[in-house]
C-alpha positions as CSV (number, residue, x, y, z in Angstrom):
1,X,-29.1,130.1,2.6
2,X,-28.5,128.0,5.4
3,X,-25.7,126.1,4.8
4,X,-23.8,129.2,3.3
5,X,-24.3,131.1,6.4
6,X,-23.3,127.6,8.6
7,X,-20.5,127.5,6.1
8,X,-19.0,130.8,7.0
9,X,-19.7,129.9,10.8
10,X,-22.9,132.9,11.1
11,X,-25.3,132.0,13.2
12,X,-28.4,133.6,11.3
13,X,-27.9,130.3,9.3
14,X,-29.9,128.5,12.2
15,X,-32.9,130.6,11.2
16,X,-33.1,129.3,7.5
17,X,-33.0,126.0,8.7
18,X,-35.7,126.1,11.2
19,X,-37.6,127.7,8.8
20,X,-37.0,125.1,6.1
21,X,-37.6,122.3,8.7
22,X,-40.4,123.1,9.3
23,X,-41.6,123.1,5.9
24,X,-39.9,119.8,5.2
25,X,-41.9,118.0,8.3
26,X,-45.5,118.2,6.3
27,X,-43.8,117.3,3.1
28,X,-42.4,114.2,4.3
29,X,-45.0,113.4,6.4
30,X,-47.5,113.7,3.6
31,X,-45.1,110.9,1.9
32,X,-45.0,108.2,4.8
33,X,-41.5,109.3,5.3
34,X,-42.3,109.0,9.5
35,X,-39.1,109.1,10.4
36,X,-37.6,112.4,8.3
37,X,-40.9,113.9,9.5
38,X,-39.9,113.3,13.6
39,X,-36.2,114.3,12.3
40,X,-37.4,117.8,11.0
41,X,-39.4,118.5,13.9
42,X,-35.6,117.8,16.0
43,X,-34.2,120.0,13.4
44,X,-36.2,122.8,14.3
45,X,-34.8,122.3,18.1
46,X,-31.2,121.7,18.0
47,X,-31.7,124.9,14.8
48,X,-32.9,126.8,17.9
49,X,-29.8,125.1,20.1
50,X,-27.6,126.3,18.0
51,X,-29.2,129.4,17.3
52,X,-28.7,129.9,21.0
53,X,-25.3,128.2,21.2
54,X,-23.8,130.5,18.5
55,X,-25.0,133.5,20.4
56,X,-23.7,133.0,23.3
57,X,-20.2,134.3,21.6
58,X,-20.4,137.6,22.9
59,X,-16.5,138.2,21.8
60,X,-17.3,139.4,18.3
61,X,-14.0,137.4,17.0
62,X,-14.3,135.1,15.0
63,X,-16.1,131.5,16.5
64,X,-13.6,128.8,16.6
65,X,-14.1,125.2,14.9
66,X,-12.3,121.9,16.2
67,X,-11.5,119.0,14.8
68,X,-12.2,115.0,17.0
69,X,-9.6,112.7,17.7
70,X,-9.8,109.4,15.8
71,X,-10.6,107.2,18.7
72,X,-13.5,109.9,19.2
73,X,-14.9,109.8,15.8
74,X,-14.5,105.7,16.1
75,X,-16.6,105.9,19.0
76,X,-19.3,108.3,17.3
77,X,-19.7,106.5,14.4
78,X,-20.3,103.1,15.6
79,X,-22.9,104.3,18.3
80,X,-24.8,106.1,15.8
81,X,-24.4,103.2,13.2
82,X,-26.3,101.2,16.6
83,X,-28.9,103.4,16.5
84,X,-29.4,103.6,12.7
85,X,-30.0,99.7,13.4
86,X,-32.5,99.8,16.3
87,X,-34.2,103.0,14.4
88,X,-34.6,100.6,11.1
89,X,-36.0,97.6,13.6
90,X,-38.3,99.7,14.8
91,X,-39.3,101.3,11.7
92,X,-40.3,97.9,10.1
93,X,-43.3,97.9,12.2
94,X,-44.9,100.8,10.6
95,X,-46.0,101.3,6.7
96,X,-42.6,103.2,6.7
97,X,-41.7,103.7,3.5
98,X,-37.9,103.1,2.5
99,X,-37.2,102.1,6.1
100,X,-33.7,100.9,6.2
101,X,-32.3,104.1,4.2
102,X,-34.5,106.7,6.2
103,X,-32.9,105.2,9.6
104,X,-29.7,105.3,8.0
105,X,-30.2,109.1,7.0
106,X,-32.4,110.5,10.1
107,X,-30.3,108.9,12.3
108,X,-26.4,110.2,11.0
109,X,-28.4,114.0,10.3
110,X,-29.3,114.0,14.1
111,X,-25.3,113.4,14.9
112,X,-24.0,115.6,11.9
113,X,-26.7,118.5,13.1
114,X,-25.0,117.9,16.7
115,X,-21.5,118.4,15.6
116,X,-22.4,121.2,13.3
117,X,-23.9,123.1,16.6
118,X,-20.9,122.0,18.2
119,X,-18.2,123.3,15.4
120,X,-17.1,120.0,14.9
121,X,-15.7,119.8,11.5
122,X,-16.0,116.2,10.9
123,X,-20.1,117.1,10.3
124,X,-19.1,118.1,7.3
125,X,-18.0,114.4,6.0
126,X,-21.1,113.3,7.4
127,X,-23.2,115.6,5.6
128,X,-21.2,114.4,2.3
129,X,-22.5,110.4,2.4
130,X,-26.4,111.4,4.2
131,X,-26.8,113.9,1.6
132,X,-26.0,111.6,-1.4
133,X,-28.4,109.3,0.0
134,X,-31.3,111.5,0.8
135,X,-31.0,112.0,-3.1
136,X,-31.9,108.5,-3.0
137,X,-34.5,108.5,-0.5
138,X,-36.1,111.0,-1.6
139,X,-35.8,109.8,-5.5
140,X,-37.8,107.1,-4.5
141,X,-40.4,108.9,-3.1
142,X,-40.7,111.0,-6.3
143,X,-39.7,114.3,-4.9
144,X,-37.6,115.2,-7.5
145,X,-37.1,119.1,-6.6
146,X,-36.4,117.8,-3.0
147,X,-33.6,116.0,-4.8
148,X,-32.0,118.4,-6.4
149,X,-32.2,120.4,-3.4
150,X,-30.5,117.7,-2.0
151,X,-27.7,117.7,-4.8
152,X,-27.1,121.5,-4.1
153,X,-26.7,120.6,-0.4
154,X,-24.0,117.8,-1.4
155,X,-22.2,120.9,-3.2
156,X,-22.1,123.1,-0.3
157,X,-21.3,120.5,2.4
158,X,-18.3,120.3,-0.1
159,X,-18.1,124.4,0.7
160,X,-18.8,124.4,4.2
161,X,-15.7,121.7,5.0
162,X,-13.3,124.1,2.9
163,X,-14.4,126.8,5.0
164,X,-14.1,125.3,8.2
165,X,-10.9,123.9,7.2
166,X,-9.3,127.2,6.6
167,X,-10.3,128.3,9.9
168,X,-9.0,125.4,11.6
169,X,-5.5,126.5,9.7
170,X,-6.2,129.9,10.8
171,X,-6.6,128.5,14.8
């Protein structure tokens, strides 16, 4: 329910995903997944955030998306490609399991949740490669209903960009 609803731009959609956050911090933590546990608990925030954020359009037309510049996304990417690597190097001090992936994953969901509270439709591409491998991640960890769950969230990432793409046409 929550990506349909952040797919059509509604903010109830923030709701769901606190919600399912919150769920999602026990289960991981229950499977030494330390770092997807901490990244649930941010979810729950910036699902507040944007909660909040998405409120604040009193207008009652319909809320905007934008687009970065290339240099912009350049600039995103490599700083959050940094942190993947200082999050893995401090990971692989713990009994973390599946250390280098969960960085890779915890740390591009933190930017793609930003840009998502943020209308940025480049999330959306984001969402495409961290959901594909959470699949893996959590494959490994023998959550197989996670990954499915997963696999349905790959599909509507696919949604949520055609969406937002039409309203950046419409803009």
């Amino acid at each position: 329910m929550y990506l349909i609803l952040i797919s059509r731009v509604i903010r109830w959609g923030w709701i769901f995903g606190i919600l399912s956050s919150v769920v999602y911090t026990f289960i991981c933590f229950d499977k030494s997944l330390y770092i997807q546990s901490v990244l649930q608990l941010i979810y729950v925030c910036t699902g507040i955030w944007g909660f909040l954020s998405w409120s604040a359009d009193h207008d009652g037309g319909e809320k905007e998306t934008y687009q970065l510049s290339k240099g912009q996304n350049v600039l995103i990417f490599t700083i959050t490609l940094l942190c993947s690597v200082i999050a893995y190097y401090v990971m692989s001090f713990t009994d973390q399991k599946s250390a280098l992936l969960d960085s890779f994953v915890s740390v591009f969901s933190l930017l793609a949740t930003g840009l998502v509270v943020l209308r940025i439709i480049e999330n959306w591409y984001y969402w495409w490669v961290i959901n594909a491998m959470a699949m893996v991640l959590f494959y490994q960890q023998n959550l197989k209903t996670t990954v499915m769950l997963y696999g349905i969230y790959l599909i509507l990432s696919v949604y949520g960009f055609v969406q937002w793409r039409k309203k950046i046409a419409r803009n």
